[in-house]
C-alpha positions as CSV (number, residue, x, y, z in Angstrom):
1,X,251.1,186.5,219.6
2,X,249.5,188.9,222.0
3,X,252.9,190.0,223.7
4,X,251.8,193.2,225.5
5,X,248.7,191.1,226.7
6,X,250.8,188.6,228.4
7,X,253.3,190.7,229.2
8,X,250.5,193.1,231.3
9,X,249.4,190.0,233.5
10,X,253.1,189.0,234.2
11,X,253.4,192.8,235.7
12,X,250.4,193.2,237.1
13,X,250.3,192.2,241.4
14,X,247.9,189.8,242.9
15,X,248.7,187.6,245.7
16,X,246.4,185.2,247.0
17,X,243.2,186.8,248.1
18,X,244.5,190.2,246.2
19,X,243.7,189.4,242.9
20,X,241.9,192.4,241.7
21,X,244.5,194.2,239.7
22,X,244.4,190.6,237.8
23,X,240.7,190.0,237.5
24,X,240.3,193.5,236.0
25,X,242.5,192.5,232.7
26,X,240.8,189.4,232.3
27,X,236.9,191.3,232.5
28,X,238.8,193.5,230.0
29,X,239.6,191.1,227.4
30,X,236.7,188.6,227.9
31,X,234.0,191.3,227.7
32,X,231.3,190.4,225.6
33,X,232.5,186.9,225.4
34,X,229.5,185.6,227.4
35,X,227.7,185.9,230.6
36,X,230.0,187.1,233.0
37,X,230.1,186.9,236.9
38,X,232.5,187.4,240.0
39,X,231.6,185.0,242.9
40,X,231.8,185.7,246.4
41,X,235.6,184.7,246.5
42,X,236.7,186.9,243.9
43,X,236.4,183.7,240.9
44,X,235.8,185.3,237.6
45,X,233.6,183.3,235.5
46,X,232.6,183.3,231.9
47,X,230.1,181.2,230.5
48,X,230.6,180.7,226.7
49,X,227.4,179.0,225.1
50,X,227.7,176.0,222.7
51,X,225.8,174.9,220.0
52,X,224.7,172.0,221.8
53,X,223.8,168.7,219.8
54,X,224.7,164.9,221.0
55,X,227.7,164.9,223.8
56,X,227.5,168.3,224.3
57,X,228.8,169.3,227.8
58,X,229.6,171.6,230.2
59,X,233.3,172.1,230.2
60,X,235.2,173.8,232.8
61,X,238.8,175.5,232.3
62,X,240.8,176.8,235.2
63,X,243.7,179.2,235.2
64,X,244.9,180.7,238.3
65,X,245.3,184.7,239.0
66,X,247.2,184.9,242.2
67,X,251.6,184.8,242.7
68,X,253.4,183.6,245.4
69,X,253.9,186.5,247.3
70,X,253.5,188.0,251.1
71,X,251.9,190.3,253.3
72,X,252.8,192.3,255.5
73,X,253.0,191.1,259.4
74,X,254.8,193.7,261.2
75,X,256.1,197.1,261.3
76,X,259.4,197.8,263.8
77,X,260.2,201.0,265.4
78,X,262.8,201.9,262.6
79,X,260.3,201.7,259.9
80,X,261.1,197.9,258.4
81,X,258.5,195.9,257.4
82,X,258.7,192.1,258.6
83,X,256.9,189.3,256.2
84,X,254.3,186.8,256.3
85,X,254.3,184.4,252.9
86,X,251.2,183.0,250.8
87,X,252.9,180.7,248.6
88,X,256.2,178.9,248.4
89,X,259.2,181.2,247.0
90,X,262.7,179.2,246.6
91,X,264.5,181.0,249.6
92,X,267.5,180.9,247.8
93,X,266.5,183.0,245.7
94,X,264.9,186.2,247.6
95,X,268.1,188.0,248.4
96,X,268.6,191.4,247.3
97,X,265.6,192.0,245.3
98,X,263.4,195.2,244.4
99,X,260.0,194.8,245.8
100,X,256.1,196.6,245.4
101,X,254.1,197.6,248.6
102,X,250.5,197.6,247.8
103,X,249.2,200.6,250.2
104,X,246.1,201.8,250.4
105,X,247.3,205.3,249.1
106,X,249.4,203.1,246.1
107,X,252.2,201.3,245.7
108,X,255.9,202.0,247.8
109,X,259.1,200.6,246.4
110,X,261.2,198.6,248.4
111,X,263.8,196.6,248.4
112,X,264.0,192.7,250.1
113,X,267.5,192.9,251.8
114,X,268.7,189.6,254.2
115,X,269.6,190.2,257.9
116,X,273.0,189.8,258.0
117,X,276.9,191.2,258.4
118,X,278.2,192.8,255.0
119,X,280.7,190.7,253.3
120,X,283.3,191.9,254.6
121,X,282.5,191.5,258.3
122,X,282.4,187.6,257.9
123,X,284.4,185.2,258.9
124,X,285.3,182.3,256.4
125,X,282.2,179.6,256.1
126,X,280.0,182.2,258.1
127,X,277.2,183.2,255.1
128,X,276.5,178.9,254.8
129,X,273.0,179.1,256.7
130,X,270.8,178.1,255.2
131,X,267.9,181.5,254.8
132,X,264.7,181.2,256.1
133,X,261.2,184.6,255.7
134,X,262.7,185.5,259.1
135,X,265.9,186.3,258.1
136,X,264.3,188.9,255.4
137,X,262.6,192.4,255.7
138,X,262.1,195.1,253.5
139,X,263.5,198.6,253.6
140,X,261.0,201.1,252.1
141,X,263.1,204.4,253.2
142,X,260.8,205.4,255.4
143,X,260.5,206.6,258.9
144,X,259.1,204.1,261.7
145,X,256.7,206.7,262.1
146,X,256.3,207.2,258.3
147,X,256.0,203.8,257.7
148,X,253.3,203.1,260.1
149,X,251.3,205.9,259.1
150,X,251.4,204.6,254.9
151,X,252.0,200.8,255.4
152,X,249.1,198.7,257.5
153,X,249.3,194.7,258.1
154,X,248.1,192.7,255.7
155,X,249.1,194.8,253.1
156,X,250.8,193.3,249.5
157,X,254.1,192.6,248.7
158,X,255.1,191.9,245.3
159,X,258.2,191.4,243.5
160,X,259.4,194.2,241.5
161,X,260.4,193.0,238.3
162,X,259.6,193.8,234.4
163,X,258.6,191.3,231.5
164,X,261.3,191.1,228.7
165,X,261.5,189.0,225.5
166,X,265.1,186.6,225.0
167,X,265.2,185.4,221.8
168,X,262.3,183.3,221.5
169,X,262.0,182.9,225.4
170,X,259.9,185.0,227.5
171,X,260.6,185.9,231.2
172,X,259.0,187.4,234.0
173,X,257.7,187.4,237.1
174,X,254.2,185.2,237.7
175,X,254.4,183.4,234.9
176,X,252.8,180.6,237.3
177,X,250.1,181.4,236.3
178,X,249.7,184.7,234.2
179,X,251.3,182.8,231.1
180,X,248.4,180.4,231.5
181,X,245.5,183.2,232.0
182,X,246.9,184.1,228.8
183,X,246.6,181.2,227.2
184,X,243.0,180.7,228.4
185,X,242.2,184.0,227.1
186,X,243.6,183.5,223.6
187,X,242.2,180.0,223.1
188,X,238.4,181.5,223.6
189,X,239.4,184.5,220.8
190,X,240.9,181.6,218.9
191,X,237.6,179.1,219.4
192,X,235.9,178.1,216.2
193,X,232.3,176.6,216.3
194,X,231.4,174.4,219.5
195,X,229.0,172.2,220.7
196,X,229.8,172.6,224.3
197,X,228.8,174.9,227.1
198,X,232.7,176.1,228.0
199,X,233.0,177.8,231.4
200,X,236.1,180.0,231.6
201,X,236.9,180.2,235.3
202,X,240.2,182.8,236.3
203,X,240.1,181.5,239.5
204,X,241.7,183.0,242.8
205,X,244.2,181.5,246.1
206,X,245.4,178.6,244.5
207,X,248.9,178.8,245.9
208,X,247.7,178.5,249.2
209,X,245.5,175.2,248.5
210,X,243.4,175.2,245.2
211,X,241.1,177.1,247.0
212,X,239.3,179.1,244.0
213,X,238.7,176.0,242.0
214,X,237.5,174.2,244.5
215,X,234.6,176.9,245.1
216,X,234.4,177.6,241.5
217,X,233.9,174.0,240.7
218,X,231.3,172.9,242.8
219,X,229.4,176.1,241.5
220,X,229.5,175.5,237.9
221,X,229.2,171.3,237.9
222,X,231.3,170.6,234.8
223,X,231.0,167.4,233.0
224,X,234.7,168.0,232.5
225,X,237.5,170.3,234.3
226,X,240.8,170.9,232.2
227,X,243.6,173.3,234.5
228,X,246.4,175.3,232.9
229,X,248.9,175.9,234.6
230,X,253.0,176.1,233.9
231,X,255.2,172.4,234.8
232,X,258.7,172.5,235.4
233,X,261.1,172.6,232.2
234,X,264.4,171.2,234.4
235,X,266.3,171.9,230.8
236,X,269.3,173.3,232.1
237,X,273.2,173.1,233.0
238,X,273.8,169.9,235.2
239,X,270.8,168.7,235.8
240,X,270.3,165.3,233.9
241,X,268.0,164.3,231.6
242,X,266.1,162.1,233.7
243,X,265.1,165.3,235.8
244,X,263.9,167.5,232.9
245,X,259.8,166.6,233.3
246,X,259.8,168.9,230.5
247,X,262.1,171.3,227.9
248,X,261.3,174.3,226.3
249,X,260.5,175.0,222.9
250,X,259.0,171.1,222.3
251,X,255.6,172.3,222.7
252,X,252.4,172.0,225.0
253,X,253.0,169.5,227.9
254,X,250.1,166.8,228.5
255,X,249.9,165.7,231.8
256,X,249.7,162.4,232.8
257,X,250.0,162.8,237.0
258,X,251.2,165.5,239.6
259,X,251.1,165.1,243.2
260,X,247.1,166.5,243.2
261,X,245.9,164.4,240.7
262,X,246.5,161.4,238.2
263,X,244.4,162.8,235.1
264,X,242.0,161.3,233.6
265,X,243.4,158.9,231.1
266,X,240.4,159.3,228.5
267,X,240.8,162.8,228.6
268,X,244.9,162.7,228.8
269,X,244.0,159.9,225.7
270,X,242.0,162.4,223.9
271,X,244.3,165.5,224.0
272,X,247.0,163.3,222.6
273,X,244.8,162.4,219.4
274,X,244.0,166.0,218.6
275,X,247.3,167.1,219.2
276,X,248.7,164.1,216.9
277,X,245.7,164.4,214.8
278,X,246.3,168.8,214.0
279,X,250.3,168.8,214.1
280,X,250.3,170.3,216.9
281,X,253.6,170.3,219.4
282,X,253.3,168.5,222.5
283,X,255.5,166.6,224.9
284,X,253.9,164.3,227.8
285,X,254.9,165.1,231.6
286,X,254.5,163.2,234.6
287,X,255.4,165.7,237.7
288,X,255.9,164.0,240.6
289,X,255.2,166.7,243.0
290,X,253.2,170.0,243.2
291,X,249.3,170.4,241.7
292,X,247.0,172.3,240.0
293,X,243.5,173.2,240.3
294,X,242.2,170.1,238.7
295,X,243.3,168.5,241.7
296,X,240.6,170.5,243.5
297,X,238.0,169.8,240.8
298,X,238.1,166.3,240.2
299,X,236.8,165.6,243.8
300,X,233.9,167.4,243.5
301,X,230.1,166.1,243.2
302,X,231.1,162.5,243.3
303,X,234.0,162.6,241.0
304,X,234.6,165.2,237.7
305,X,236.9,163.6,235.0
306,X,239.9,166.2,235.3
307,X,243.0,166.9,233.6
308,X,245.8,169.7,233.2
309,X,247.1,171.2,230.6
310,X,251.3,172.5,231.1
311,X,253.2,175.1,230.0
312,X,256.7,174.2,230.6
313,X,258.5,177.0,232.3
314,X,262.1,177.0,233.8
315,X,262.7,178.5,237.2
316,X,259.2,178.3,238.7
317,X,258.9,180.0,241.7
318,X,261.8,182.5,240.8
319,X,261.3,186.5,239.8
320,X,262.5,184.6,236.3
321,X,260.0,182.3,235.3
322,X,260.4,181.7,231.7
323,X,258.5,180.2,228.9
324,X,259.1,179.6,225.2
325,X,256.7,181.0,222.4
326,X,256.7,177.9,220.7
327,X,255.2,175.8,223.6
328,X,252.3,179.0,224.5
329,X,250.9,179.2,221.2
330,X,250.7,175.4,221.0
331,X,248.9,175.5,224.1
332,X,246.5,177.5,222.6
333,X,246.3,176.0,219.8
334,X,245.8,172.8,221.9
335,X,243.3,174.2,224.2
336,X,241.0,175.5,221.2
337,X,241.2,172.6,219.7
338,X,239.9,170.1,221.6
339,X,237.0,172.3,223.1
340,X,236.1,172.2,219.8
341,X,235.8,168.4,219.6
342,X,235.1,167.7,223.1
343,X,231.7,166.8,222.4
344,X,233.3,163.5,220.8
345,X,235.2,162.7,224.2
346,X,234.0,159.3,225.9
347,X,235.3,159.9,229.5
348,X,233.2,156.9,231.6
349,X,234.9,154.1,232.7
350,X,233.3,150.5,231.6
């Protein structure tokens, strides 16, 4: 497994609409892969020719570039920078963290500090608020009149925070949806002959509304759309079974419904027999909230058969989204796979 590869995207800072750092790694390693284009939203697409021959099709697959992340809305006097966000981080989780300011000069570190009394000022049962964006700014150690002369509005804010390996576990930041760029990107190295056209689409601003795919798709017209994207893995201390959509380490997740889209059931039928079919590790999910850009998709042109692909990841929407090696490679695995057999999918309803 490409490590350093996946382990670049998780680094790398693109927020929604700021995708470029992103988009540049992903022209890298698809060069010469096929024809290539950026559309006027920032989309990266790649079309990979078939061999053609009976049920050949045009086959989309959609893997977000953009994090959650925020922008910059206001600069006070002292030189703090207040925040606006794109994308839904678990407040809970923000305080105290090391931060990247995406200048036009380069990048400032900062650190994401809570307004409120130290410790030891409070009075018992005083920190129970609950946080809201408000409550946070970031400290960059500058000036106010430093600050406003290097920082403008609208500028990036990323979370500061490496890659590491654990075991077989790997964690980072923007694993939703870096891990499943990746996996995107290895599954067209890993492709073996194909009768369909596959259209490789890094798409952009999905955390703010499936807003790539939705441009993306009704561009390229697929016959059918597959997302990847990470799903929750709830696998941990008192949380109960029931609540675990999926666990690490089982392999691939095949989706059966999120709260953008129930996926196609031919198609869902389909990925199960090549996964049973090649021994390849898989675990079905049903997510009862969130989306992916499939939901986007499917609506387009009078209805596209659609489905999603899952990576189980615990502590989505953290600085620690993590993912097992076992369950990426079998997405890729997966993914290659069935492009290579698509061309035997039946996807119309009687």
């Amino acid at each position: 497994m490409n490590v350093d590869l996946l382990k670049r995207l998780s680094e790398a800072r693109g927020i929604p609409g700021q995708e470029d750092h992103v988009r540049a790694i992903v022209r890298e390693e698809l060069a010469g892969m096929g024809e290539m284009r950026t559309d006027a939203m920032g989309n990266l697409i790649v079309h990979k020719k078939g061999t053609g021959g009976p049920g050949a099709r045009r086959i989309m697959i959609a893997a977000h570039m953009d994090e959650i992340g925020f922008v910059v809305k206001f600069i006070d006097d002292k030189g703090f920078l207040r925040l606006h966000a794109l994308g839904g981080f678990d407040m809970r989780q923000l305080a105290s963290q090391r931060v990247h300011v995406q200048t036009r000069d380069g990048v400032l570190p900062g650190v994401l500090m809570l307004t409120s009394k130290p410790k030891h000022m409070m009075a018992p049962g005083e920190d129970a608020k609950a946080s809201t964006l408000d409550d946070f700014f970031v400290d960059v150690g500058l000036s106010g009149e430093q600050a406003k002369e290097q920082v403008a509005i609208g500028d990036m804010v990323t979370m500061d925070r490496t890659f590491r390996t654990m075991g077989d576990l790997m964690t980072g930041k923007a694993m939703d949806d870096r891990c499943a760029v990746f996996v995107m990107i290895e599954a067209l190295k890993a492709l073996g002959e194909h009768a369909c056209d596959v259209y490789a689409v890094a798409t952009v601003q999905e955390e703010i509304g499936l807003r790539g795919a939705a441009a993306s798709g009704w561009s390229v017209q697929p016959d059918v759309a597959v997302a990847l994207d990470v799903t929750l893995a709830n696998d941990i201390p008192g949380l109960p079974e029931a609540l675990h959509v999926t666990k690490l380490g089982l392999g691939t997740a095949i989706k059966v419904l999120d709260g953008s889209l129930i996926c196609h059931p031919k198609v869902v039928a389909h990925f199960r027999r090549v996964a049973e079919t090649k021994g390849i590790p898989h675990q079905m999910e049903l997510l009862t909230a969130g989306g992916t850009d499939a939901g986007a998709i499917q609506k387009l042109h009078g209805g596209i058969p659609a489905f999603t692909l899952s990576i189980p990841c615990r502590y989505i929407h953290t600085v620690n989204e993590t993912v097992h090696k076992t369950d990426v490679q079998a997405s890729i695995d997966l993914l290659a796979r069935w492009i290579e057999n698509a061309h035997e999918g039946d996807y119309a309803y009687d």
